[in-house]
C-alpha positions as CSV (number, residue, x, y, z in Angstrom):
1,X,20.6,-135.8,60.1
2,X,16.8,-136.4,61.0
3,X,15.2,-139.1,63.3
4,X,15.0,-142.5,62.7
5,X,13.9,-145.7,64.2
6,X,14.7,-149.4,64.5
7,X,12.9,-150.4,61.4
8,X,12.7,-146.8,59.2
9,X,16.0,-145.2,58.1
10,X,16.4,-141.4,57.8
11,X,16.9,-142.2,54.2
12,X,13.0,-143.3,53.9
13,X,11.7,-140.2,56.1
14,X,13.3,-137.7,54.1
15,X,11.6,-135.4,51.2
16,X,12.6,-137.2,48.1
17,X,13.2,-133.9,46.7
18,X,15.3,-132.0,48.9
19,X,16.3,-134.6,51.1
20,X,15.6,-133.2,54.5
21,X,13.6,-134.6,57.1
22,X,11.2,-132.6,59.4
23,X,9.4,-136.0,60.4
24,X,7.8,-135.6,63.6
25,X,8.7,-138.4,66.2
26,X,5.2,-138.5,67.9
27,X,4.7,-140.1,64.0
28,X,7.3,-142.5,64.1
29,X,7.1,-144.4,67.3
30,X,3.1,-144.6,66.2
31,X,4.7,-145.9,62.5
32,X,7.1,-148.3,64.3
33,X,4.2,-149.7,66.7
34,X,2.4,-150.4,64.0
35,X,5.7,-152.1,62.1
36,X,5.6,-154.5,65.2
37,X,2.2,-155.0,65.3
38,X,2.0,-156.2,61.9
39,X,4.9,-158.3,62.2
40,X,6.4,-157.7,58.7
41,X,8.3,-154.5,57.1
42,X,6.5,-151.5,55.8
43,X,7.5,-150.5,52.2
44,X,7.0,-146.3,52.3
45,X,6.6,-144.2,48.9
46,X,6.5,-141.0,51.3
47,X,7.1,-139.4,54.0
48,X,8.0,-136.0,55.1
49,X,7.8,-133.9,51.9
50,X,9.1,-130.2,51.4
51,X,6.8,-127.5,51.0
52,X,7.6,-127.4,47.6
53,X,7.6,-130.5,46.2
54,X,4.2,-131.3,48.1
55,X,3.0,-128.7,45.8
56,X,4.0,-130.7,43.0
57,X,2.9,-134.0,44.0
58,X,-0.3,-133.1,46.4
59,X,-3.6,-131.6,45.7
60,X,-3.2,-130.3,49.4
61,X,-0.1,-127.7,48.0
62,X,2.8,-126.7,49.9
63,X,0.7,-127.3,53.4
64,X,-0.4,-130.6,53.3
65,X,-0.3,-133.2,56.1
66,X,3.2,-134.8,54.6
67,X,4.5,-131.1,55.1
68,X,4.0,-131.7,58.8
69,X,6.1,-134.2,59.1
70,X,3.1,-136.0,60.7
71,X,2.0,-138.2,57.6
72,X,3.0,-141.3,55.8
73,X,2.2,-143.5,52.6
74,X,2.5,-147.2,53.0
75,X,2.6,-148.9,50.1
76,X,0.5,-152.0,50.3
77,X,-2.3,-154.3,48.7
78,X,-4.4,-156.8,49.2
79,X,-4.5,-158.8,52.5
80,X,-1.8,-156.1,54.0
81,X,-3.7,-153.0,53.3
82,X,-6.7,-154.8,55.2
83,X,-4.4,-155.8,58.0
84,X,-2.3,-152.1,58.1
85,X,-5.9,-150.3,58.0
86,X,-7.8,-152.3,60.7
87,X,-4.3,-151.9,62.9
88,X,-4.5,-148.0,62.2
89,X,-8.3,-148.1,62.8
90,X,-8.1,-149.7,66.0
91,X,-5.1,-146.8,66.9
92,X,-8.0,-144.5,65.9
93,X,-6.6,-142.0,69.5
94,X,-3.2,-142.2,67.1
95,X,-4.0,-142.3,63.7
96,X,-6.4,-139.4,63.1
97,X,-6.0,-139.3,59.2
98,X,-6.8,-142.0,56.4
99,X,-6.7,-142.2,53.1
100,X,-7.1,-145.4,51.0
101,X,-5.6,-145.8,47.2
102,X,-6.5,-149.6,45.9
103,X,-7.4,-148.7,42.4
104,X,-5.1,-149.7,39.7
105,X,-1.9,-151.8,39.9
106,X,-0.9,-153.6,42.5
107,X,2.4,-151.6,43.4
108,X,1.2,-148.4,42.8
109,X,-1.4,-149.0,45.9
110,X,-0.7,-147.3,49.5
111,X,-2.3,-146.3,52.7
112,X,-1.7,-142.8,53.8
113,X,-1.9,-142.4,58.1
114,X,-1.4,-139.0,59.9
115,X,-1.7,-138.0,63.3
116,X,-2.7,-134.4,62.3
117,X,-5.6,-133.6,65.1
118,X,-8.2,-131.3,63.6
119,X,-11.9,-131.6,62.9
120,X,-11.0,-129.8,59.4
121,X,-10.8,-132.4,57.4
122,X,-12.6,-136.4,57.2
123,X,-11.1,-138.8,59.4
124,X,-11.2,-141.8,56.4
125,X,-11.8,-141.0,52.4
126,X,-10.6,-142.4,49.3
127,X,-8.2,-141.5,46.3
């Protein structure tokens, strides 16, 4: 079994795929902080993700940032996004990776945060 937290279920942090979770717990206790900041439950489409099934889903292949264990997608719209991204900017020491998708339907939308700490790569872009 893999880590979980008072409002995220191992269930939820697990590769969709392959079911194991390699989520890292510096991640989660910045994921629940910002849970309690916002006040409301955060719906996740993904979280840790195999090697090989990032390769399916990702651009980034089988070493992406959800490969880590260090990233998350939150989906959101609207109002929320703009509430989940100015908490994630203001955690800017925490969050170092952010990537907005609002284009299209409303529940296809998400936020993706990481905490992966390299200059490699921007800071904020957009899907």
């Amino acid at each position: 079994m893999g880590i979980s937290s008072k409002n995220f279920s191992d269930k939820e942090l697990s590769c969709s795929h392959c079911g194991e979770n390699k989520f890292d717990q510096k991640t989660l206790d910045a994921l629940q902080e910002l849970r309690e900041a916002i006040g409301k439950p955060l719906s996740l489409s993904s979280a840790y993700r195999c090697p090989a099934y990032n390769n399916t889903v990702s651009g980034s292949g089988q070493d992406g940032p959800h490969t880590t264990g260090c990233a998350v997608d939150i989906l959101c719209s609207g109002k929320t996004a703009h509430e989940i991204l100015s908490l994630a900017m203001i955690r800017s020491s925490i969050w170092k990776g952010i990537g907005v998708s609002q284009r299209g339907k409303h529940d296809s939308r998400f936020l993706h945060l990481d905490t992966i700490d390299t200059d490699l790569r921007p800071w904020v872009w957009s899907y």
